[in-house]
C-alpha positions as CSV (number, residue, x, y, z in Angstrom):
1,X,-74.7,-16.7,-11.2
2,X,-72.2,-14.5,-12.9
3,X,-71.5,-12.4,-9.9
4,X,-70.7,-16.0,-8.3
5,X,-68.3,-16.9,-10.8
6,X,-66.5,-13.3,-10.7
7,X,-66.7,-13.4,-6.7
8,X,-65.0,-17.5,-7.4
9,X,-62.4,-16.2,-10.0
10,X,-60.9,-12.9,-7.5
11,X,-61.3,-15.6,-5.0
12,X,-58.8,-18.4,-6.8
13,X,-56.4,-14.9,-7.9
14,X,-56.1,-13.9,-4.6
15,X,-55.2,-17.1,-3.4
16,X,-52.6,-18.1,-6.1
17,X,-52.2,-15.3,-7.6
18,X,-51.9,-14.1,-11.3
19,X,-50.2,-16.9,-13.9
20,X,-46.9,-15.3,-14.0
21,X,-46.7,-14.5,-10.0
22,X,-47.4,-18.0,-9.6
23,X,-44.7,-19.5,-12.2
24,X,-42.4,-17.1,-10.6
25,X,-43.2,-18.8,-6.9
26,X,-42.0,-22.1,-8.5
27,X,-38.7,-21.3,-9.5
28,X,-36.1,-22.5,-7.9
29,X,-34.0,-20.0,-5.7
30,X,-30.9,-19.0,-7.4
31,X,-27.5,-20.1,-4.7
32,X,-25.6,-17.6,-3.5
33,X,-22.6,-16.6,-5.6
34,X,-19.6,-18.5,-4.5
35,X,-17.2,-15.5,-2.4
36,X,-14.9,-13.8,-5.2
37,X,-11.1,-15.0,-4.9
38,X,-8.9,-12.5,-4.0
39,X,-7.7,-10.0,-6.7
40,X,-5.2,-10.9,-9.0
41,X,-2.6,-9.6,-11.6
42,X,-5.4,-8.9,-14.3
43,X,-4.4,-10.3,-18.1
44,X,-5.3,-7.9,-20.9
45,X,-6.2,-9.9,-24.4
46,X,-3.4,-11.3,-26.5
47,X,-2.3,-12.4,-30.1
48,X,0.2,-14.7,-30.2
49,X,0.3,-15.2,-33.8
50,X,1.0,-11.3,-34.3
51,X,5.0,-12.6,-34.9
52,X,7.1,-9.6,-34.8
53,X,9.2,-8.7,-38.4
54,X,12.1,-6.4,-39.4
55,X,13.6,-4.2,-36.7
56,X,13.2,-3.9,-33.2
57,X,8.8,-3.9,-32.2
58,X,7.2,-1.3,-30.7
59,X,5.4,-1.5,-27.6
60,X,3.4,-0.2,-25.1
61,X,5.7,-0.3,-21.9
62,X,6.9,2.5,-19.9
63,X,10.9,0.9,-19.9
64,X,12.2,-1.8,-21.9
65,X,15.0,-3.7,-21.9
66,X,16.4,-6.6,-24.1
67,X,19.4,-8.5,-22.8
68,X,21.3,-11.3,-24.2
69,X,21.5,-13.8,-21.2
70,X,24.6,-15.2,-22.2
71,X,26.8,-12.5,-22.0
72,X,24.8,-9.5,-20.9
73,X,25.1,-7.8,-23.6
74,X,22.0,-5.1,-24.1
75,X,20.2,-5.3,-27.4
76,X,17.5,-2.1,-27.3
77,X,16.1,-0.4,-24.3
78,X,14.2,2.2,-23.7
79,X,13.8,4.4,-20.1
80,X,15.9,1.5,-19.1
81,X,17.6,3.4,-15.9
82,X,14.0,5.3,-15.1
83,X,12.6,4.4,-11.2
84,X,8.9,2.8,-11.0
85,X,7.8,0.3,-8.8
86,X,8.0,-3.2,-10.4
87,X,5.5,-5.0,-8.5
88,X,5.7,-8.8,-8.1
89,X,8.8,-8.9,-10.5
90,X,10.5,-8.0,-7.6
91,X,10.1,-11.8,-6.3
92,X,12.3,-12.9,-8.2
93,X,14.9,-10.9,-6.4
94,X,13.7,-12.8,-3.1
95,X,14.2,-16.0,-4.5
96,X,16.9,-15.7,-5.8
97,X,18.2,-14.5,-2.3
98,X,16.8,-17.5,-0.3
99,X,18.4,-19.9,-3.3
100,X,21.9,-18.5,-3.4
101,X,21.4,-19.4,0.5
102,X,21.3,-22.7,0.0
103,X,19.8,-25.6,2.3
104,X,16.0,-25.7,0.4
105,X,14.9,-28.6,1.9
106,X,14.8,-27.1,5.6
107,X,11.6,-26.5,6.8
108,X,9.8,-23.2,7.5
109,X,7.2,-22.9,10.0
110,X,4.8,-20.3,9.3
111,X,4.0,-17.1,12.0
112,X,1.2,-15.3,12.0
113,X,3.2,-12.0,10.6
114,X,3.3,-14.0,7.4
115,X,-0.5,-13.5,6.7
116,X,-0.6,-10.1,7.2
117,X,-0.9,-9.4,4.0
118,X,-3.2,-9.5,0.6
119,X,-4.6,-9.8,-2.0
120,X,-2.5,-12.9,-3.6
121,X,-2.4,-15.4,-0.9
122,X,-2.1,-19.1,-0.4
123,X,-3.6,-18.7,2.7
124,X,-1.3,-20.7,4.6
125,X,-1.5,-20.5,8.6
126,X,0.4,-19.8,11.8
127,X,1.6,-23.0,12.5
128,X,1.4,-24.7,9.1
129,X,5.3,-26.0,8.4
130,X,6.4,-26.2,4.8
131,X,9.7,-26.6,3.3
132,X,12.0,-23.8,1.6
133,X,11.6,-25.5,-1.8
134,X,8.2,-25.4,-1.9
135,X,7.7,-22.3,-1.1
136,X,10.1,-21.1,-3.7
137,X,8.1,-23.2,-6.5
138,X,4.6,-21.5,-5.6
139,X,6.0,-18.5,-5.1
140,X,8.0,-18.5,-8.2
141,X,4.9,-20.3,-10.4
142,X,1.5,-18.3,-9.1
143,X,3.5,-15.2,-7.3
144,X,1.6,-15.7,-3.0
145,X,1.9,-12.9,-1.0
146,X,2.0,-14.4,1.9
147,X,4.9,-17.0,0.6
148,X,7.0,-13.8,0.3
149,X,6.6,-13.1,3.6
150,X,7.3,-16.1,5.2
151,X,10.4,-16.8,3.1
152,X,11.6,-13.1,4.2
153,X,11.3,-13.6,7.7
154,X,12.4,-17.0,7.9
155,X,15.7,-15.8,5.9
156,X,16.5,-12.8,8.0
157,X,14.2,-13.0,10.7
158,X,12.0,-10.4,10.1
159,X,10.6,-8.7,6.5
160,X,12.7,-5.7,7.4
161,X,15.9,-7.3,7.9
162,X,15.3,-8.8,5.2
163,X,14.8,-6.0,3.1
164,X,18.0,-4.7,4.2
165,X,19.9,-7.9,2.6
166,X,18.0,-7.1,-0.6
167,X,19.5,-3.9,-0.6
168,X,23.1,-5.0,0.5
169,X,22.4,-7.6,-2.5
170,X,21.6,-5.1,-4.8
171,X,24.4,-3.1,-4.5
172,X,26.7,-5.7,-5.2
173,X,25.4,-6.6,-8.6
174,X,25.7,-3.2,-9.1
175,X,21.6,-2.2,-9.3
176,X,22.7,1.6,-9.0
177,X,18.7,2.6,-9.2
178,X,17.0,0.5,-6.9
179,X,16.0,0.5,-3.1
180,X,13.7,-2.4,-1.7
181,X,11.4,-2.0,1.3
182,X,9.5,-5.8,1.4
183,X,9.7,-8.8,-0.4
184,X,7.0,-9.0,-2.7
185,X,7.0,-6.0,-4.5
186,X,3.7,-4.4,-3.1
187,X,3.7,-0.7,-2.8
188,X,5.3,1.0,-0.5
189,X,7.0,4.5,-0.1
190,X,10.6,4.6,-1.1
191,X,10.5,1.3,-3.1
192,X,11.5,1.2,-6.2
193,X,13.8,-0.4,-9.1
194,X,14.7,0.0,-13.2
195,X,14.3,-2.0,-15.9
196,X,18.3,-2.0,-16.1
197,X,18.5,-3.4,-12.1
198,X,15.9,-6.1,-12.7
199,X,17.6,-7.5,-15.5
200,X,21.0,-7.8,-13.5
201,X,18.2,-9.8,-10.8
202,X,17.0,-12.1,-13.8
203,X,20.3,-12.7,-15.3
204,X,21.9,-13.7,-12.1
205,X,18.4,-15.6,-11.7
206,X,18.6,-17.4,-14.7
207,X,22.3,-19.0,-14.2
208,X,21.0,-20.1,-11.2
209,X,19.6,-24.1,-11.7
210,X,17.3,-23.8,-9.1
211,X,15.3,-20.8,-10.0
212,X,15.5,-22.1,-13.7
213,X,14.3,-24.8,-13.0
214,X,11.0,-23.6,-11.1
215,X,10.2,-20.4,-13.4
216,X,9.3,-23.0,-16.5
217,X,7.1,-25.0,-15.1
218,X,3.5,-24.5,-16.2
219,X,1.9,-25.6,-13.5
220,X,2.8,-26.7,-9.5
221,X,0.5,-29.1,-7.4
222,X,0.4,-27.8,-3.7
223,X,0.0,-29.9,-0.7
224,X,-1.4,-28.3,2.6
225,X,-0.6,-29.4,6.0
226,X,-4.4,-30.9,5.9
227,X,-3.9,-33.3,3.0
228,X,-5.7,-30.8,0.9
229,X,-4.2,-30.4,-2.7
230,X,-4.5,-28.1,-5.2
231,X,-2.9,-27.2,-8.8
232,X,-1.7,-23.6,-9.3
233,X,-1.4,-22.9,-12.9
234,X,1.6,-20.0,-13.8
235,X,0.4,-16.5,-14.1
236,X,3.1,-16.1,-17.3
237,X,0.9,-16.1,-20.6
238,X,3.9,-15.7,-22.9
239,X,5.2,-19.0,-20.9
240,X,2.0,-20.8,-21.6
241,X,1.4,-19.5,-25.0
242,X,5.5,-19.3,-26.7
243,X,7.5,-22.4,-26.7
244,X,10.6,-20.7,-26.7
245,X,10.2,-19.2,-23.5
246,X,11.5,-20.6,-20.3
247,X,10.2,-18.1,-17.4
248,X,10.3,-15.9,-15.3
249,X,7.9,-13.5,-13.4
250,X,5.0,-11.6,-14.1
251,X,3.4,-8.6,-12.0
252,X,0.7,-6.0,-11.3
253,X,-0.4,-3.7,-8.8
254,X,-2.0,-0.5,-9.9
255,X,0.9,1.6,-8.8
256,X,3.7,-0.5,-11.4
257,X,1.0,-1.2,-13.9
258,X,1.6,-4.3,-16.0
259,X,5.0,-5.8,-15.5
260,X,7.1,-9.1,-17.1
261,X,10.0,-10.4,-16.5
262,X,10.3,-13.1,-19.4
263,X,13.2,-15.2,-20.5
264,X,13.6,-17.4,-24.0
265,X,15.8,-19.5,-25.6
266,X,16.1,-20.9,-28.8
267,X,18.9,-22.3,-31.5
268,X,21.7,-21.7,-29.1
269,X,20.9,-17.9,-28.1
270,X,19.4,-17.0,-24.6
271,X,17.2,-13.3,-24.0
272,X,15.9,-11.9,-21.0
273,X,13.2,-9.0,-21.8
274,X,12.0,-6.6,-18.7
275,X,9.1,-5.1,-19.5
276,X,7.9,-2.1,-16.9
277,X,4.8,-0.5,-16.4
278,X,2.6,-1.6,-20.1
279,X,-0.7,-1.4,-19.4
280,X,-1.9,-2.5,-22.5
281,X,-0.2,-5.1,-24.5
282,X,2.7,-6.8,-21.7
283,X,2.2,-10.9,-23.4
284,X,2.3,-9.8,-27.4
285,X,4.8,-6.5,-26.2
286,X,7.2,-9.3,-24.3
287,X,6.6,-12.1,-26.6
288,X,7.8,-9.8,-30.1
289,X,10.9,-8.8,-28.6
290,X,11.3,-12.2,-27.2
291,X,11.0,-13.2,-30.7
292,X,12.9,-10.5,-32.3
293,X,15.9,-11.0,-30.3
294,X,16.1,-15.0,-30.6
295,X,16.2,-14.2,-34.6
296,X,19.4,-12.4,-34.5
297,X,19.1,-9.2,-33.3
């Protein structure tokens, strides 16, 4: 009898299994991971309530320059005339070429050369047709690759040409350290700017009612050509976090490290703050000396 029962029991085991081999079978499968988005300008930690006091802060970034928007006079800088790559800083330049231009309700009918290009995309599509104005806000708001592109081309008719009117633009705001190459700032050889240059950009960006206009805004709702919308949210921290501050660009690539473009204004006084290539602290480094000069430096 008790070789029955053993023969029974290996019998039942080998049909089911042990317990835990058999609880396992009744899991549920896990799903799939949904497919990572595409890599984006990454956001190192913050303290906004770290308010900067007595002189001039220090911070982390490799050039630095402070810039009273209302007359141009500089405040502090540091390596403010030193070449790096300023990643997607640099489209602010763009726009502000395609808004000096005029006409920003025309539409623009995307080619396929516009999506040649990654990792920040809207993943628009040859054929999609969008107007100049929207383009500018998304671009401006959540910093699209591809938006660049298609702005470029549709501007000067191809990325190159327009890269050539950057340069001719450059030089007449006097951007004596700068050479462009594309339009949104991803690396390439022989493009590069200063912290100096990009504040002549941002000033002449920040007069402009347009571009003011779109670089404070939090947040932009997108319409595709499918009837699909979404909400882009901006990629400036120190504009979500500061409520002086009224724009302007962020950027990242490995090359430029952690870059900010970041205006402010408050009791009557308006400052522009570049910050360049600080890979550790770019929100609380642009934010203090936001802060420092609105209080009267």
């Amino acid at each position: 009898m008790k070789r029955l029962v053993t023969i029974l029991s290996l019998s039942l085991v080998f049909l089911l299994g042990t317990p835990g081999t058999f609880a396992a079978a009744k899991k549920t499968p896990k799903k799939p991971a949904p497919a990572a988005e595409p890599a984006r300008e990454s956001e190192p930690e913050e303290n906004f309530s770290d308010e900067a006091g007595g002189g001039v802060p220090a911070v982390s970034a490799g050039s630095v320059i402070v810039v009273d928007a209302s007359n141009g006079q500089v405040l502090h800088e540091v390596n403010a005339d030193k070449p790096r790559p300023v990643a997607s800083t640099q489209k602010l330049f763009t726009a502000l070429l395609v808004a000096e231009e005029g006409n920003l309700s025309a539409k623009v009918r995307v080619e396929a050369s516009d999506t040649w290009v990654e990792p920040s995309m809207l993943y628009i599509k040859p054929g999609n047709v969008y107007s100049r104005i929207a383009f500018l806000n998304i671009l401006l708001v959540h910093s699209m690759n591809d938006v660049a592109r298609a702005l470029a081309r549709d501007n000067a008719g191809s990325v190159e040409d327009f890269a050539r009117k950057m340069n001719a633009r450059a030089a007449q705001l006097g951007m004596r350290n700068s050479h462009f190459v594309n339009p949104n700032g991803l690396p390439a050889p022989g493009q590069y700017s200063t912290a100096r240059d990009m504040a002549k950009v941002a000033m002449m960006a920040y007069r402009n009612r347009t571009i003011r206009e779109i670089v404070c805004q939090k947040a932009v709702e997108w319409q595709y050509n499918d009837g699909r919308t979404r909400v882009f949210e901006t990629t400036n921290k120190v504009l979500k976090n500061f409520a002086a501050c009224n724009g302007m660009k962020t950027g990242y690539t490995e090359a430029a490290g952690h870059c900010l473009i970041s205006s402010a204004t408050r009791g009557g006084r308006h400052i522009i703050v570049v910050a360049l290539g600080d890979n550790k602290n770019i929100w609380i480094d642009s934010y203090r000396l936001l802060n420092w000069g609105l209080s009267g430096a």
